[in-house]
C-alpha positions in Angstrom: 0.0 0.0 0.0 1.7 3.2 -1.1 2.2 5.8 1.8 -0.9 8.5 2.6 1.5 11.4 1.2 2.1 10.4 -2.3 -2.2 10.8 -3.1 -2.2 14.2 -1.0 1.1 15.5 -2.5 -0.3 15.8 -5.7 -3.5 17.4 -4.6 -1.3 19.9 -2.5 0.2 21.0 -5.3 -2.6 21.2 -7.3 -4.4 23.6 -4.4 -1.2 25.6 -4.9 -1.1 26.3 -8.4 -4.7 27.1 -8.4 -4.3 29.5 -5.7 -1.9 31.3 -7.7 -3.6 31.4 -11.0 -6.4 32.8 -8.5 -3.8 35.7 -7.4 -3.4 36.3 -10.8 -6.6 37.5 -12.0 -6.5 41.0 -10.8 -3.0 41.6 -12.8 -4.9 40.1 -16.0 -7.6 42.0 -15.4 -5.6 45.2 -15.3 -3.5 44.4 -18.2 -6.5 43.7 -20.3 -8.4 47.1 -19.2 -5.1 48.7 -20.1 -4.9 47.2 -23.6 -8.4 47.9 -24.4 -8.0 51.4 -22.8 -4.9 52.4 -25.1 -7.3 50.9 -28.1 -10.0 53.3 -27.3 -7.9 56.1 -27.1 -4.4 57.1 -27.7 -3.9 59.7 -25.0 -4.6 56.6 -22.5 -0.9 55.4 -22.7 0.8 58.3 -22.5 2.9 58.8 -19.5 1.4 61.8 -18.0 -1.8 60.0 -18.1 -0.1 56.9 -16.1 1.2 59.2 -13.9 -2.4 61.4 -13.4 -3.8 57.6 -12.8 -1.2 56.4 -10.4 -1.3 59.8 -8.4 -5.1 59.6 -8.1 -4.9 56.3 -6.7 -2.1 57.0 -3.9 -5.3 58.4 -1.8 -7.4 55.6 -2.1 -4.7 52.8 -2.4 -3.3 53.6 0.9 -6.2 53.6 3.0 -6.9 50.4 1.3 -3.5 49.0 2.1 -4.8 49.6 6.2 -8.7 48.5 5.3 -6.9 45.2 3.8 -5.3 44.0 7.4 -8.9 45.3 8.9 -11.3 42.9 6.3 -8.5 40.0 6.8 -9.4 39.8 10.4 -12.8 39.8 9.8 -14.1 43.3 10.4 -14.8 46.4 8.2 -14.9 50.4 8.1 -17.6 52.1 6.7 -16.6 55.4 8.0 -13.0 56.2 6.5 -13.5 58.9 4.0 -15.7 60.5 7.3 -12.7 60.1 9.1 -10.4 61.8 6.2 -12.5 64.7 5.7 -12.5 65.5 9.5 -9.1 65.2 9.8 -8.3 67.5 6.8 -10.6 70.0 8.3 -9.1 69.6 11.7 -5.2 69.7 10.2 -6.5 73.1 8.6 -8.4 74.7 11.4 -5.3 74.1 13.6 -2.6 75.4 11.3 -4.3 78.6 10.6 -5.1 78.6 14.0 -1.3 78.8 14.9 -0.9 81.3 11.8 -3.2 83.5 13.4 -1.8 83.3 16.5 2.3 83.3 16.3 2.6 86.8 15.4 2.9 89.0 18.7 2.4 92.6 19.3 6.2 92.9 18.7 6.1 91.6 15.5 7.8 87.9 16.4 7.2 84.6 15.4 5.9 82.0 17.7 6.1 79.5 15.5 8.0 79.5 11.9 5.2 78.6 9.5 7.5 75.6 8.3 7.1 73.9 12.1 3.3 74.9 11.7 2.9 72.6 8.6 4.8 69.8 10.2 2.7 70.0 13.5 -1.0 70.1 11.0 1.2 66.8 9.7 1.5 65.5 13.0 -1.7 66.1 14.1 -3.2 63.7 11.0 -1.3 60.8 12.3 -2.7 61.0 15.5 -5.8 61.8 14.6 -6.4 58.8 12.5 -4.5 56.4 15.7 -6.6 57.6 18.1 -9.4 57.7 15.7 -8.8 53.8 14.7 -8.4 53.0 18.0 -11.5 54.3 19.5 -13.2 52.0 16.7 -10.8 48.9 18.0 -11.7 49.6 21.5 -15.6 49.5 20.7 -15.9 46.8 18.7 -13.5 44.6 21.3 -14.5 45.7 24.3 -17.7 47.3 23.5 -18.6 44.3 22.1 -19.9 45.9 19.0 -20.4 45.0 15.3 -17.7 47.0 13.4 -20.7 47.6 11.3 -23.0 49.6 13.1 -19.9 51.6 14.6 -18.2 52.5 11.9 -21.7 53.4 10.5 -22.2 55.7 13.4 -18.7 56.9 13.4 -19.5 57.8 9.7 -22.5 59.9 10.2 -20.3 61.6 13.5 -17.5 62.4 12.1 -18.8 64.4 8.6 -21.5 66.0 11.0 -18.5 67.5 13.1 -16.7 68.4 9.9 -19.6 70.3 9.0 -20.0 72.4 12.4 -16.7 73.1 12.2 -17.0 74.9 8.7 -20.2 76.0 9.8 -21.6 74.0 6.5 -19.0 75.6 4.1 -15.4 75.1 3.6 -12.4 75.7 5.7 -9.4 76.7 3.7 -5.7 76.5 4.3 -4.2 80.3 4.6 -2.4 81.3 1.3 1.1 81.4 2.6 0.9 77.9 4.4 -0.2 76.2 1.5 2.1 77.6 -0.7 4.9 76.1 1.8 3.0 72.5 1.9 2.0 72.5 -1.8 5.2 70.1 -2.5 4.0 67.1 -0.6 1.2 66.8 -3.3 2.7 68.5 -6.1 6.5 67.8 -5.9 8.0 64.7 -7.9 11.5 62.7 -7.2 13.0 61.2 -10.5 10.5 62.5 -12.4 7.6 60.3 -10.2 5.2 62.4 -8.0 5.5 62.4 -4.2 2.1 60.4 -3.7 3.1 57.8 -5.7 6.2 57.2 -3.6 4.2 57.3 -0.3 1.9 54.9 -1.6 4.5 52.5 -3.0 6.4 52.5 0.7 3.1 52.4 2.6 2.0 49.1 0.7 5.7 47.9 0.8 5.5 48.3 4.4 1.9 46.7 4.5 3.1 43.5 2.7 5.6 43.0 5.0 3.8 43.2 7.9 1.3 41.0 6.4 3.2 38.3 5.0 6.3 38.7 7.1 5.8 39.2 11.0 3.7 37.2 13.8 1.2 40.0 13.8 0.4 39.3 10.2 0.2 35.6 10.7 -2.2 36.6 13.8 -4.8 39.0 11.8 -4.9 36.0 9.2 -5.5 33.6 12.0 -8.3 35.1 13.3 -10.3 35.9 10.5 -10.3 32.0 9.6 -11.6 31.3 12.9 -11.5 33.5 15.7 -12.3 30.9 18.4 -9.6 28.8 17.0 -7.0 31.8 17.6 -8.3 32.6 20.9 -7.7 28.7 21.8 -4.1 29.0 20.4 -3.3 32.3 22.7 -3.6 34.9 20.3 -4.3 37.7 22.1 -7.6 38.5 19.7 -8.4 41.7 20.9 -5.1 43.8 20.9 -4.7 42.2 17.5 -7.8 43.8 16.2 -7.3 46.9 17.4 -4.1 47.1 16.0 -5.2 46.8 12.6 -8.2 49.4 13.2 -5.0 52.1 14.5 -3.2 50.7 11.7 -5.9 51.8 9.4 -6.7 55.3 11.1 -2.7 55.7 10.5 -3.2 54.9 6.9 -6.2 57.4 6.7 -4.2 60.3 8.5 -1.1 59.5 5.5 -3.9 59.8 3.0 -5.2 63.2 3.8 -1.7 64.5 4.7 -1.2 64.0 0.9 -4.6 65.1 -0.4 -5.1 68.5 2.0 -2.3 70.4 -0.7 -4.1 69.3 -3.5 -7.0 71.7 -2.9 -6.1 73.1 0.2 -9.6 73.3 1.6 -11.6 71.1 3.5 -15.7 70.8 3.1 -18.2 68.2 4.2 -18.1 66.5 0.7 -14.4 65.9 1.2 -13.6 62.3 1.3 -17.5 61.5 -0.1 -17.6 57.7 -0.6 -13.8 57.0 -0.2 -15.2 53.9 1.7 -16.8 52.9 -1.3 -13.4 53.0 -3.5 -11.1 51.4 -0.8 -13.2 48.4 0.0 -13.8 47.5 -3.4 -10.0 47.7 -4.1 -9.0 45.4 -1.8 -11.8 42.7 -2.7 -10.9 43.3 -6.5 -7.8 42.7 -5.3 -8.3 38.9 -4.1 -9.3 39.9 -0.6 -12.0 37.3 1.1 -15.1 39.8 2.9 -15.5 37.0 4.9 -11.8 37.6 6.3 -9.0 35.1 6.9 -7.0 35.6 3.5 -5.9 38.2 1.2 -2.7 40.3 -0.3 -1.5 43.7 0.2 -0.2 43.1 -3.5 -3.6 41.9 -4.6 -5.1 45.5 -3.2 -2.8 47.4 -5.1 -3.7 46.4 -8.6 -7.3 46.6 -7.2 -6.8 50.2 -6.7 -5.1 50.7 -9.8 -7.9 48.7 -11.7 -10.1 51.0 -10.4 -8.7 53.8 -10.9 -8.1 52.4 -14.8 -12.3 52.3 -15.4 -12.5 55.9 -13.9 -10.2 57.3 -16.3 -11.2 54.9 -19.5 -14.5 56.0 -18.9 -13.4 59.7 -18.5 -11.4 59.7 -21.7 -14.1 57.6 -23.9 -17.7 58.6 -22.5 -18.6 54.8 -22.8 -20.6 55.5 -20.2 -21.7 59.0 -18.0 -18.6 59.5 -15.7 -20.9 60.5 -12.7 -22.3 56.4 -13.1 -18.1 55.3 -11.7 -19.6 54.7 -8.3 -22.4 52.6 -9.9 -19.8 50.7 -11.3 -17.6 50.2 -8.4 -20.6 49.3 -6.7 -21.6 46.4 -9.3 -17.4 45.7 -9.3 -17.9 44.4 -5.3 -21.2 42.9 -6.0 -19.9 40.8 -8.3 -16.7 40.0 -6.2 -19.2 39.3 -3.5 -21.1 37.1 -5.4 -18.0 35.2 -7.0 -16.8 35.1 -3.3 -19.5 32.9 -2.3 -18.3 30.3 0.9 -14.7 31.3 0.6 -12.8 31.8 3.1 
């Protein structure tokens, strides 16, 4: 009788190889829409359009790089682009606050107005930590669905946006954004600062994820969460981790996109949920938690982005129907999805 290994080998290897075609089907996807978008128009594959496209993603692509460790292990954040507007309008009520405010009556400087830009940077990160980690702390020890509080976070956090701009917009003073301008608009080697960010933020996410106990962990426990609690996984910490991980994320994000208009208003950030969830399940992510790949949400966000700006340079379709579409994109996923896990 031949040993019990030699009939599972080859089905092991089989599993593999699927697995990996699996992980593949994002990339194909995106090289396809790039093919057919360079047929349908020739500006499509120019380099300043790549660049547009991969600039435009940085926002969304790294708050999907910390929504990807959140839907892992299980949970989900509804209330993210919330969360960025509020910090944006926070990061630019305080620095003009400290503009207004450094000047004394002998004509001094409190504070230089470079150390005032890198304080409204400051301020992001820990916004978006503590922010992430009031959310951890509810839905551990609160014993909440991460559903209804980050649905109520949502509504909270846009509705304080909006009484701090007294339902308009708050806008960065003129000389302070002409100092922070750069960390949107500046380029290194001829590639623009956001993409950089983004390409070290999801560096960095893939290495936690793939490469450190904690990553192993947040996998763990979206498979089976009473399994990881048996096997001393300390469940809770672990889960708010990844919700601070993903407020961090958030806080790089706005830090980014506050230059680009330099104003903050309570449509800021409108459906940014929306785009960063369906990155990371276009990107091979199970909703139902317990596998996915940082690498896999990347080319989901660049997919993405790809339809928007097809269907901005073709008019196959209205370009106010991309949400539609990105809605339909994680339906589908969804659906495909069906008792994975």
């Amino acid at each position: 009788m031949r040993p019990a290994h030699t009939d599972t080998a080859p089905a092991g290897r089989a599993m593999r190889i699927a697995h990996r075609l699996h992980g593949l089907g994002p990339l194909a996807g995106l090289i396809v829409l790039c093919i057919a978008g360079t047929l349908l128009n020739r500006d499509f594959a120019t380099v300043d359009n790549m660049m547009n496209v991969l600039t435009r993603t940085s926002f969304i692509g790294i708050i999907a790089v910390g929504m990807t460790f959140v839907i892992i292990s299980g949970g989900i954040d509804l209330s993210v682009g919330s969360m960025a507007a509020l910090i944006a309008g926070i990061m630019i009520w305080l620095m003009n606050a400290l503009a207004a405010t450094s000047v004394n009556h002998a004509g001094g400087h409190a504070f230089a107005p470079l150390t005032i830009v890198i304080i409204g940077i400051a301020s992001a990160f820990v916004l978006g930590g503590a922010f992430g980690c009031a959310h951890g702390l509810l839905i551990t020890k609160g014993r909440i669905e991460p559903f209804i509080v980050t649905l109520g976070t949502l509504g909270i956090f846009r509705a304080v946006l909006t009484w701090l701009a007294d339902g308009g917009a708050l806008t960065l003073d003129n000389n302070l954004s002409d100092l922070y301008g750069p960390v949107y608009y500046a380029s290194l080697f001829g590639v623009p600062v956001p993409i950089w960010v983004f390409l070290v933020v999801a560096a960095g996410g893939a290495l936690i994820l793939n490469r450190t106990a904690f990553g192993r962990h947040v996998q763990a426990i979206g498979s089976n969460e009473q399994v990881a609690r048996y096997a001393a996984i300390r469940v809770d910490t672990v889960k708010i981790v990844t919700y601070v991980l993903l407020g961090i994320c958030v806080g790089v994000a706005t830090v980014l996109y506050v230059p680009r208009l330099g104003s903050a208003t309570p449509t800021t950030g409108l459906l940014w949920e929306l785009e960063a969830i369906a990155a990371v399940v276009v990107g091979g992510t199970a909703l139902k938690g317990g596998e996915g790949r940082v690498a896999g949400t990347v080319i989901g966000a660049i997919l993405l982005s790809v339809i928007a700006n097809i269907l901005n340079l073709t008019s196959i379709i209205s370009v106010y129907l991309n949400a539609a579409v990105q809605g339909v994109v994680i339906i589908v996923v969804a659906f495909l999805q069906r008792g994975r896990r």
